[in-house]
Structures are given as C-alpha cells and as structure tokens.
C-alpha positions in Angstrom: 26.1 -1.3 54.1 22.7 -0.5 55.3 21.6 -0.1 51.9 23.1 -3.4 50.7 21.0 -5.4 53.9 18.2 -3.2 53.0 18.0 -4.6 49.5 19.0 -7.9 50.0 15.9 -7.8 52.7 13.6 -6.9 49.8 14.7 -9.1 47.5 13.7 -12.5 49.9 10.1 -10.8 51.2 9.6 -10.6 47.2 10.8 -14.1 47.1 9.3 -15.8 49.7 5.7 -14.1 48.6 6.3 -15.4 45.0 7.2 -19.0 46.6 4.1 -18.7 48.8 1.7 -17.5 45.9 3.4 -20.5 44.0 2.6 -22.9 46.2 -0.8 -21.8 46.6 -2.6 -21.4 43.1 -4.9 -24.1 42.3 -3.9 -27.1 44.2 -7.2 -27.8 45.3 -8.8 -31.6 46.4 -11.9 -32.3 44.6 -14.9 -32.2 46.9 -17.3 -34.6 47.4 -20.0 -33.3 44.9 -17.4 -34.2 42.7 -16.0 -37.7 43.4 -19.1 -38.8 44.3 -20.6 -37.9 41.0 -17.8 -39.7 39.3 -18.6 -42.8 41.5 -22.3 -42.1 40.6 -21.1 -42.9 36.6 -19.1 -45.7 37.7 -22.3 -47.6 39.6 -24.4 -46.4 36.3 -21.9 -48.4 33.9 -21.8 -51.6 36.7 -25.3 -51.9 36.4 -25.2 -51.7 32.7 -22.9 -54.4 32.5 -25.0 -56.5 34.8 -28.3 -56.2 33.0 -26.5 -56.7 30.0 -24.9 -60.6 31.2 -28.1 -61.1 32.4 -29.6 -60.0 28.9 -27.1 -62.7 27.5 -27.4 -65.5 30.4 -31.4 -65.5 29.9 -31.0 -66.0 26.1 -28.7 -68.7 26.5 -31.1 -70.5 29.0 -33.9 -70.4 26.7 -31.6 -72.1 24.3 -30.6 -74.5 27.1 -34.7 -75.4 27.9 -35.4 -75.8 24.6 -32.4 -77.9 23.2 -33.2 -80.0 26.5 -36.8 -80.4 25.9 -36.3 -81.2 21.9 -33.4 -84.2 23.3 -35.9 -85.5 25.3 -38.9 -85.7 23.0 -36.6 -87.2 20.5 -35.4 -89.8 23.1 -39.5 -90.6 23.7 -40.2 -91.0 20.2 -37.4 -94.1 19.9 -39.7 -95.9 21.9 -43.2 -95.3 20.4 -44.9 -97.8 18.5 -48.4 -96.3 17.3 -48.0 -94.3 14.1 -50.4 -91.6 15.7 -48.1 -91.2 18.9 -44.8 -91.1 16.5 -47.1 -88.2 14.9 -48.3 -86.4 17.9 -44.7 -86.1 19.5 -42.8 -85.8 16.1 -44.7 -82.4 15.3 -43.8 -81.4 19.5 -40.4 -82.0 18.3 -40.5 -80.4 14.6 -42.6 -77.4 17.0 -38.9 -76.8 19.3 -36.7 -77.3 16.2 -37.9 -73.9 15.2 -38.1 -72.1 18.6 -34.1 -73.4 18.9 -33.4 -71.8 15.8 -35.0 -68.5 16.5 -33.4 -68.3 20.1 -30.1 -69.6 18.5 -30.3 -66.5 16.0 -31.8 -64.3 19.1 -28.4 -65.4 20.6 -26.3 -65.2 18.2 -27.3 -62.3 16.4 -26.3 -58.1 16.5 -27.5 -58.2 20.0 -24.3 -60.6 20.8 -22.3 -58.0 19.0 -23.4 -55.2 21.4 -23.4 -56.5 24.2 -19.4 -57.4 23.7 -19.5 -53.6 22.9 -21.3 -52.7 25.9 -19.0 -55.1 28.0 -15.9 -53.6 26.6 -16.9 -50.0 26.9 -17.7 -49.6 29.7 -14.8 -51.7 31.6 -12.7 -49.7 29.6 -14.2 -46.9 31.0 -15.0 -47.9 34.4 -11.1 -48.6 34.5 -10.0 -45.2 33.7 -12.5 -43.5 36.6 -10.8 -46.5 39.1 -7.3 -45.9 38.6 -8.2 -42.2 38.6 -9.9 -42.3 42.3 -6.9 -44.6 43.4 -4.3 -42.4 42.3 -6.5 -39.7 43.6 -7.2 -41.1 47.1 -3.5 -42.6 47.6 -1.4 -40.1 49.8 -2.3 -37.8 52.4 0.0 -36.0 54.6 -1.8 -36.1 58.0 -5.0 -35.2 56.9 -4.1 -31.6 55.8 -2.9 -31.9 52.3 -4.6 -34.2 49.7 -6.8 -34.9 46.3 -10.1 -36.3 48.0 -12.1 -33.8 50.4 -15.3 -35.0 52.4 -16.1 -31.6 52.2 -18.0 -29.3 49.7 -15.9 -26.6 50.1 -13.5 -26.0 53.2 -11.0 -28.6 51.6 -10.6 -30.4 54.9 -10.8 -33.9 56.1 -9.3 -35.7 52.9 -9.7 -39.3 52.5 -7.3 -41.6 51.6 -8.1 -45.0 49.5 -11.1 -46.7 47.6 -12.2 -48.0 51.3 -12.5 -44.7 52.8 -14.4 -43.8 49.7 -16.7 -46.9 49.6 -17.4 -46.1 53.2 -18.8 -42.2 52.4 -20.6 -43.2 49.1 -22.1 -46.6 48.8 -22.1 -46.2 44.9 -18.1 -46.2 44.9 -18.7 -49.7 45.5 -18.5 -50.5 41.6 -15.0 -49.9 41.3 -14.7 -52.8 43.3 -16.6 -54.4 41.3 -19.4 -55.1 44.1 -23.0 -53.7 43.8 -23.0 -50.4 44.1 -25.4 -49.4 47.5 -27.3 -46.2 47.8 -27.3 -45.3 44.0 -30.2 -43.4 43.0 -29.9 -43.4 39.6 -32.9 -40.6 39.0 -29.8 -38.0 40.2 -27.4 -39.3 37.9 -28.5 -39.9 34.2 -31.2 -38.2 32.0 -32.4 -39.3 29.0 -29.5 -37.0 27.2 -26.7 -37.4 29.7 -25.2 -37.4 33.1 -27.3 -34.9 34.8 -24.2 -33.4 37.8 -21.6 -33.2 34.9 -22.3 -29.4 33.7 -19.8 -26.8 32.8 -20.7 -25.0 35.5 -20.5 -27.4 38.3 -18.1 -26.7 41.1 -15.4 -29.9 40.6 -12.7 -28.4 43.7 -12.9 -27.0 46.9 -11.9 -23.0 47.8 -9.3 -24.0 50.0 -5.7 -25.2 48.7 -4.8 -28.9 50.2 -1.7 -29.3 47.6 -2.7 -31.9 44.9 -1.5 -31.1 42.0 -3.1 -33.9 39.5 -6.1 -31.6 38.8 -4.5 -28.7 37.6 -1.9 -27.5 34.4 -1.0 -24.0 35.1 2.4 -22.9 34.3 4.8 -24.2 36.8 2.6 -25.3 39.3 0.7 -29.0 37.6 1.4 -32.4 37.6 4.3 -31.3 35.3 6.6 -28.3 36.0 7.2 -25.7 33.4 5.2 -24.3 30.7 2.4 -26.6 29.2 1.5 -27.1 25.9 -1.3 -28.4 26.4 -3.7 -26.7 29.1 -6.8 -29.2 29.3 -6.1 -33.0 30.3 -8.8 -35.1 30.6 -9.2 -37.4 33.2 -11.6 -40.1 35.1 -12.5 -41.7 31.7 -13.3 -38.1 30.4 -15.4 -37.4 33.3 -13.1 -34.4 34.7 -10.8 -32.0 33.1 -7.5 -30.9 34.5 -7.0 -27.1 33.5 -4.6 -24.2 34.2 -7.5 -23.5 37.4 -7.6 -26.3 39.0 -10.2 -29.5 38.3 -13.5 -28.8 36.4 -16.6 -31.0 35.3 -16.4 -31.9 31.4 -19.9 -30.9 30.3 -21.9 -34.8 29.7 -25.4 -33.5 30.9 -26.0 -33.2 27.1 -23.7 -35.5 25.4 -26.0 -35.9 22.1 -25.8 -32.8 21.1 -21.8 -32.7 22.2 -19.8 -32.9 19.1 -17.0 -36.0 20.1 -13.4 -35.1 20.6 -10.3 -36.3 22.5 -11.5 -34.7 26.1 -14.5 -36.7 25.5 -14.9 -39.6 23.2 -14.4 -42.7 25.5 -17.2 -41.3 27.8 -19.9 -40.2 24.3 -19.0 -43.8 23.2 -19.9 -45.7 26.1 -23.0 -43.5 26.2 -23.7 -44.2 22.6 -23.5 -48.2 23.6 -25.8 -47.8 26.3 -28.9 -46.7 24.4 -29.0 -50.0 22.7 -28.4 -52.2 25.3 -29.9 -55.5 24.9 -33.2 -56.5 27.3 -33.4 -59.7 29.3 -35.9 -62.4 27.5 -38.9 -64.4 29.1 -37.8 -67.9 30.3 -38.5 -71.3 28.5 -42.0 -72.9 29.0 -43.8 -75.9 28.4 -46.6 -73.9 26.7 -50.3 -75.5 27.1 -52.3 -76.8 24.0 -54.8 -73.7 24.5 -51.5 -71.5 23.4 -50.0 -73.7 21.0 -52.7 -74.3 18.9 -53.0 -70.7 18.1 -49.1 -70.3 17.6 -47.6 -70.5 14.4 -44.9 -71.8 14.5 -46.7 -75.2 16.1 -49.4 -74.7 13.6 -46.4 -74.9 10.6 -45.4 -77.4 12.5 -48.4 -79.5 12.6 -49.0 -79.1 9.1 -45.7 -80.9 8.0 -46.4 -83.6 9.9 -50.4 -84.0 9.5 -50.3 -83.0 6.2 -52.8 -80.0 7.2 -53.3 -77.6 3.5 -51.0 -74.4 4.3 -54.5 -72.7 3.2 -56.1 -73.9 6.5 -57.2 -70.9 8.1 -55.9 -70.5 11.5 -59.1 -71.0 13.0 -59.5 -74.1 11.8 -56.2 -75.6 11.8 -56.5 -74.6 15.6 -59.9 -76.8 15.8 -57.5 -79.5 14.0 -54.7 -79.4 16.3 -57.3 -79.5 19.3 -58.7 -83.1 17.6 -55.4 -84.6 17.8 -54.9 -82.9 21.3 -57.8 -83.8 22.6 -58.6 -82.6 26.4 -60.7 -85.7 27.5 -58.6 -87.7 30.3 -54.9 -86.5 30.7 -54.7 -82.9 30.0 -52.3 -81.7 27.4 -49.8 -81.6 29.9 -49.6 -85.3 31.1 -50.2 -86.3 27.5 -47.4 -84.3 26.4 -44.7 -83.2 28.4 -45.5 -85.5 31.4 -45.0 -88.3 29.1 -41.8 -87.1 27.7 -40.5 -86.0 31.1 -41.3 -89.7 32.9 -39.5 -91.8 30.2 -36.9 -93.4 31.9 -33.7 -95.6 31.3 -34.1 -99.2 30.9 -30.5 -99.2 31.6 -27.8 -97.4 32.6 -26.2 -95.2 30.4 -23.5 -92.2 30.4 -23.3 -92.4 34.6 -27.2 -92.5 34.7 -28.7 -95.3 36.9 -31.8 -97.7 35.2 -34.9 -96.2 35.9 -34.1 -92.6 35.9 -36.4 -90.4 34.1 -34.9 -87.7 31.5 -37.0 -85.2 32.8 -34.3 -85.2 35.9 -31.4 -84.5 33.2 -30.5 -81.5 32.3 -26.9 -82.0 31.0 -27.2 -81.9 27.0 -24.3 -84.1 26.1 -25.7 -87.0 28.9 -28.9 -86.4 27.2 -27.4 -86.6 23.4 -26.0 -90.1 24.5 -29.1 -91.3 25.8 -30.9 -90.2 22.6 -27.9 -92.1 20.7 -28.6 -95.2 22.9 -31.9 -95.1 22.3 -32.3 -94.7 18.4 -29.2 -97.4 18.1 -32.1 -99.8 20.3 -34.8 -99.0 17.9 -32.9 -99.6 14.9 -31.7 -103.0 15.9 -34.9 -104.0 17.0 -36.2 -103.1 13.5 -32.8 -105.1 11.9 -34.1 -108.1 14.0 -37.9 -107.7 12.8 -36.6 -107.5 9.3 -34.7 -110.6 9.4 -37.3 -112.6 11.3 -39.7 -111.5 8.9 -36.8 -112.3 5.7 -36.6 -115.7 7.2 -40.1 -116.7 7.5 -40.9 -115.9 4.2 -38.1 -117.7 3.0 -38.9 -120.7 5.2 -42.5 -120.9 4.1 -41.3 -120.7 0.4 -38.8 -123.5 1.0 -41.3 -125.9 3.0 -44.2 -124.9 -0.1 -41.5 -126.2 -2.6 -40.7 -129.4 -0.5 -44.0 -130.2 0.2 -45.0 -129.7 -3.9 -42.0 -131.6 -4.7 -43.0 -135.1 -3.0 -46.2 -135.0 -5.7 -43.7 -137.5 -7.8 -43.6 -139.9 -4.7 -47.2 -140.3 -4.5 -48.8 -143.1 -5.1 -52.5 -143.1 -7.6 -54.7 -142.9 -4.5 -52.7 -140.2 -2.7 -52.1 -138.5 -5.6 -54.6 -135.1 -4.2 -55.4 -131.7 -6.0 -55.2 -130.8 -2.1 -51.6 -131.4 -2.0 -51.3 -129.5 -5.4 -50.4 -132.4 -7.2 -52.4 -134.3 -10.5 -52.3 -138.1 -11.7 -50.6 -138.1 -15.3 -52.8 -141.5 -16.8 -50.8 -141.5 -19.6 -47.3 -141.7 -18.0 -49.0 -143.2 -14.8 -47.3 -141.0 -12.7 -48.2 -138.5 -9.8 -46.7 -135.2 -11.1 -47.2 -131.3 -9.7 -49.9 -129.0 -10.8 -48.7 -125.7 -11.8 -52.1 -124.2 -11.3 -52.7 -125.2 -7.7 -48.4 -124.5 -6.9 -49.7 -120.7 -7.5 -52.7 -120.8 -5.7 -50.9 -122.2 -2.5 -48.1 -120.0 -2.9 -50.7 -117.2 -2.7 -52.6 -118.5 0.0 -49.2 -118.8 2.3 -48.4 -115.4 1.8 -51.6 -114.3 3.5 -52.1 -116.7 5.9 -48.7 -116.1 7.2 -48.3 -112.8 8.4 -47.2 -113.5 12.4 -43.7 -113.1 11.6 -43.0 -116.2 13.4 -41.2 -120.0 11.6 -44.9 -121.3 12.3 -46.9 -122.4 8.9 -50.7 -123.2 8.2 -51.1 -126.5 6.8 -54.6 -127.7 6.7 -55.5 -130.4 5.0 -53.7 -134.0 5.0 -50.8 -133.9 8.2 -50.7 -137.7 8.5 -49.6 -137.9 5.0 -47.3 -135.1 5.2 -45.6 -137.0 8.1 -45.6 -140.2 6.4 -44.3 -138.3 3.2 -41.2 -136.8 5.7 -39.8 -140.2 6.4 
C-alpha cells in the first residue's frame, strides 16, 4: 500500500513539474525596445503618406493657379480693343496654356501612379502593425500577465491598449492616425533599412508574463499541438513568431534581402518609398525680367508676334522687353494688375457688378464669366457688322435715287455735278454712266463712320426740291 501512495506520489510531482515547465516556456511580452521600434516604422510610413498628399495637393494647386490665371486673361482679352493689347495678353495667355499642360502631365503622370502605390502600401501596412499592437495590448490580468512590457527585460508593468501605448511612445501616435510626436527618424531608417530591426535584436523580455501570440513551440503557441509551420510573421512582417518566443525579422538591410512570405509586404512598401514623389514650388505671377528669358514665353511670343524661331534667345529677349516695356507701370501693373482688376459690368453666376476676377478663384464661376464675356464681344461685333451692312446698303440705295431723278431734270438743272448729262438730240436729261462710277467710288470713301449719315456736297436745295 505504501508502495502504491509512493508511486502515485511520483507520478503528480512529475506531473505537476511538466505542467509548470509547460506553462512556462516562451510566453514572454515584448519589451519596449520592441514595440516601440514597431511604432517607430508605423510614424516612418505616416509621414510618408503625408509628404506624399502634400506632393499631390501642391501639384494640383499649381494646376489650380494657373487654370485660374489663364480664365482670367482670357476673360480681359473679350474686352480689349487695340490690336497690340489683344497681342500682348494673347501671348500671356498662349504663355499659361503651356505651363497648364506641363503641370497637367506633372499631375497626371507616373508620379500619380506611385503615389497611389505609396498610399496603398503603406496603409496596408500600417494596418497590419495596428491590429497587431491592438491585439497585442488588449488583455492583461492585473498587471502580471500580458503581451506589452514597459520594461526591457523584467517583463513587468504590461500595458494595456493603443492609449497606454501612445502615452509611453509619442511615435505610436500614427496608428491613430495623428502625427506621430517624439519620432526621431535618424534612429529608425538608414539608407538600406530599418536600422533596430536586426536578427540579433532582443524582441521579448527574460521573464514569462503568459502571452502566447509571439511564440509556436509545440503545444505551448497561439495554437496547441504540433505546428507545421514554426515561423509566423507578424506586425506587417516587422516581427516573427517562432518556437522561442517573438524575434525581430532582419529589415536593417532589406536591399540585399531576397523577398519571401515573412517579408514581402514590408520589402514592398520599402521598395515604394524610394521613389516617393517630392512637393513642387507654388504658382507665380513671374516678372518680365524672368519671362523673357523663359522659353516657353519666348515660343510663346513667337506665335503671336510672329518672331523667326531662329531668333537667338538673346535677342528675342530684347524683343519681348520692347513690347514689355518698363517705362510707367511695371510689368506687373501692366500685366497681371490689369488682368486681376477687370471687373463685372454685371452680375453674373452669384457675382455682384463691379467685382474684380482677381477675387475669384472658383474655376467654373470663372468659366461662366469668360462665357459671358466672349458671348458680349461677339454680339457687339454682330451689331457693328450689321450697322456697317446697312450703311453701305443705305448709301448705295440713296446714290441710285439721287442718279435716278437725272430724267426729271429740267435743261438748266440738268448738272455733271449731279451725275447727270443733257441728251440734245432726244432733249432729255439722262444719267451719265461715267460720273454714276465716280460717285459710287467717292461714297465708299467718304463714308467710313459706320453711321446712316451721307456726304452730299454740292446742290441740297435741288435735292430737296427733287424729293418732293
């Protein structure tokens, strides 16, 4: 009997010692080296995609300025009457025509296509490292047993939740998507990689604290029996779950890394990042001391001037300067002073009379005030036609009458003045076909007022005596 208790005895120390090494092995918290180096990656990629919607959003206000600018100066030139003004702002406008194309393809163009890569990687990423670190930091039981340590080694004081994370390490901020505080970026990322990510570095603390997401030994991980697969990779491929507990993936070198499945989201995102786009200068109304030396106003000076393309650039500057002169108003208040200040003569798309286009910004108001505008100047050039159809048909038809009374005229009033001859044969006043042309002519170029007004010269009281 005392044998029987004896080995029954031995059999639960052995068990209890197995249960207690079991419960034991490698579940250890990551320490704050660690996390923080994972929220150090996770600020890296915010400010990424930051720069990179700033790269985009200063493109597309340089398109905005300049598609602005060009509305205007097309809205000025509807009201110009001198043919050396229509010139002078027609080559301004032919000059942003061109810069809107080039910002439009600057826009447009492969750098549009990586920054929606950029975008895309490294949310995708960015996601994987924030559910991570919530996962991570979501249950504690009374402080004593959890993923997330404060501490680089004793396992002790675990934290629990993005907050309490945010709160140790400004840079965890980005998984919040707020700007990350306190990153120093000359810690985190070398020219090759992320500098604290080496196969070396220590990922988990020495002391067990019963989190079981980092490791995959036999029995023990996140799943119980025996796994297939030894190495997980987690955090957006930033950390590795293995049969001993949580380790760094090596990224301090990622060029040279060959890509895989433990690590291809995180060598993609990197290989995005080198070619992030770069934020452009901003829009400005340029002086005539920079535009005459660029080409692209020079080209478009030429078109409209009619300057030979063989002008060298010297002297198509010299040129542009002529027509640009800097006596009185500078190029400025010649220019875009003159384009800003035209204003509305009445109102139009919700903009009072009198306001000046340089205050409207809006590119559909301004595309109907340019439509309002040119639909003014063309019917004022309909009316000028007609008015100017009219008089010539008026002086034709008064020419005709007056030539046409010749057969009412008596011997004595019968006057080469009035274009008419005295037939002695048939004793009649008849028109003279020679003097009908030389009137007609002399009409045409005495009547060039555009007004119903004709020059008659010679004889009135007989032409109103003739009338009756």
């Amino acid at each position: 009997m005392a044998v029987f208790i004896s080995f029954f005895a031995t059999v639960a120390f052995v068990l209890v010692t197995y249960e207690t090494h079991v419960q034991a092995a490698n579940k250890k918290p990551l320490v704050k080296a660690a996390w923080s180096a994972v929220c150090d990656v996770a600020a890296e990629l915010y400010d990424v995609t930051e720069a990179t919607k700033e790269a985009t959003a200063s493109k597309r206000r340089v398109v905005d300025k300049i598609q602005q600018q060009l509305l205007r100066t097309r809205i000025l030139i509807q009201t110009l009457i001198n043919d050396q003004d229509v010139k002078r702002f027609t080559t301004v406008a032919k000059y942003l025509e061109t810069k809107l194309a080039a910002a439009l393809k600057n826009l447009l163009g492969s750098d549009a296509t990586t920054a929606e890569d950029i975008l895309t990687k490294t949310a995708f990423v960015n996601g994987h490292i924030r559910e991570f670190l919530v996962i991570a930091s979501g249950a504690t039981q009374s402080g004593s047993k959890g993923c997330i340590s404060n501490h680089a080694s004793d396992g002790g004081s675990e934290l629990k939740g993005l907050s309490q994370l945010v709160a140790q390490h400004g840079p965890c901020k980005a998984l919040e998507n707020e700007k990350p505080t306190g990153y120093d970026r000359t810690q985190a990322v070398t020219a090759t990689g992320f500098k604290q990510f080496t196969s070396g570095g220590i990922a988990v603390s020495a002391s067990e604290k019963g989190c079981r997401l980092l490791t995959t030994e036999n029995s023990e991980g996140y799943i119980e029996g025996t796994l297939d697969t030894p190495d997980v990779p987690m955090a957006g491929d930033l950390l590795t779950a293995s049969g001993t507990g949580g380790k760094f993936t090596a990224l301090d070198n990622i060029d040279a890394t060959s890509k895989d499945d433990k690590n291809k989201i995180i060598k993609q995102v990197w290989e995005s990042l080198k070619k992030k786009p770069t934020k452009v200068a901003e829009y400005t109304d340029d002086d005539i001391s920079t535009l005459k030396s660029e080409s692209t106003f020079q080209d478009a000076f030429r078109s409209i001037f009619g300057a030979s393309k063989d002008t060298e650039a010297d002297r198509i500057a010299e040129t542009i300067e002529k027509q640009y002169p800097k006596t009185g108003n500078d190029f400025n208040k010649q220019i875009w002073q003159r384009i800003a200040d035209t204003s509305l003569k009445s109102e139009i798309s919700g903009q009072e009379k009198g306001t000046k286009i340089g205050a409207i910004d809006d590119i559909g108001t301004l595309t109907v005030i340019l439509r309002n505008f040119t639909g003014e100047r063309l019917k004022k050039e309909r009316e000028r036609e007609q008015r100017k159809s009219e008089t010539k048909c008026n002086a034709e038809a008064t020419q005709q009458a007056i030539l046409a009374d010749c057969t009412k005229l008596e011997k004595a009033e019968c006057k080469p003045d009035l274009g008419c001859k005295y037939n002695d044969k048939d004793s009649k006043c008849e028109k003279d076909s020679a003097k009908t042309t030389v009137a007609a002519t002399k009409d045409d170029k005495t009547n060039t007022t555009g007004s119903n007004s004709f020059l008659i010269k010679k004889a009135p009281l007989l032409l109103a005596v003739l009338l009756f």
